[in-house]
N, C-alpha and C positions, 0 to 999 in steps of 0.2 A: 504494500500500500504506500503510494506517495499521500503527501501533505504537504499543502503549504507553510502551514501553523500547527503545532502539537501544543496543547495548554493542558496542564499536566495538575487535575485536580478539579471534580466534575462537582462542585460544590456551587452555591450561590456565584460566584464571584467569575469560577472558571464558565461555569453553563454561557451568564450574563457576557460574559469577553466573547464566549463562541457567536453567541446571535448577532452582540455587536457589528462583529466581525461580517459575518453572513450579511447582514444589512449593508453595511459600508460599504465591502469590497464584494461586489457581483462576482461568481463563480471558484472564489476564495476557497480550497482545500481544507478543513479544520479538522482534526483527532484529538480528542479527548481522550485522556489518561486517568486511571482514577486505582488506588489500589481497593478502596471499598467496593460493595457490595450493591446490584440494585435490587430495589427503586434505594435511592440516599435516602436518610434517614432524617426526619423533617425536624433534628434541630438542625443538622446543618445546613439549612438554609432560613434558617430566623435573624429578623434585621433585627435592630435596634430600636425602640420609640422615636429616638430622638432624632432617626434619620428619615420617619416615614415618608414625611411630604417629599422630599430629596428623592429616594427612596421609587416612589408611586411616581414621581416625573420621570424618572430615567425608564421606569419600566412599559411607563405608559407612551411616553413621546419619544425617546431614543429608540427603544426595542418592539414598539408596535403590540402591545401587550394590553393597551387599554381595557378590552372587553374580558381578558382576563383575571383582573384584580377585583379584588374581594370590594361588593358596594361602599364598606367604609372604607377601602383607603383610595375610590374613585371621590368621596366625598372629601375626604381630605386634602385631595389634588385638587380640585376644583376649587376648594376655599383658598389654598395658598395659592396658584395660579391666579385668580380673581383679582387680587390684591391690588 
């Protein structure tokens, strides 16, 4: 298997770099590396409160993920967006 990008850790952080990627660069190669187990294990993917609004814009406006966040944290973008 070629790759263009190997991101090495299928966590929050690594998934979110992969789509990034996918979105930005058209026809972009990605592998994911992971030594865990699936489906990942849903703490490691828990943000922090205090990055929600942060958090629900990146996921929502960078990554194209809008209709899939939970109603409250579309309500929480929309209020800090508004602003």
């Amino acid at each position: 298997m070629d790759f263009d990008v190997v991101i090495v850790g299928a966590g929050l952080a690594g998934l979110t770099l992969a789509r990034h990627l996918r979105r930005e660069v058209p026809g972009v190669r990605v592998g994911l590396v992971d030594a865990g187990a699936l489906p990942v294990d849903r703490g490691r993917s828990k943000v922090g409160e205090s990055a929600t609004e942060a958090s629900s814009w990146y996921l929502a406006e960078r990554l194209g993920l809008r209709d899939l966040l939970d109603p409250r944290l579309r309500t929480a973008l929309e209020r800090a967006t508004s602003a």
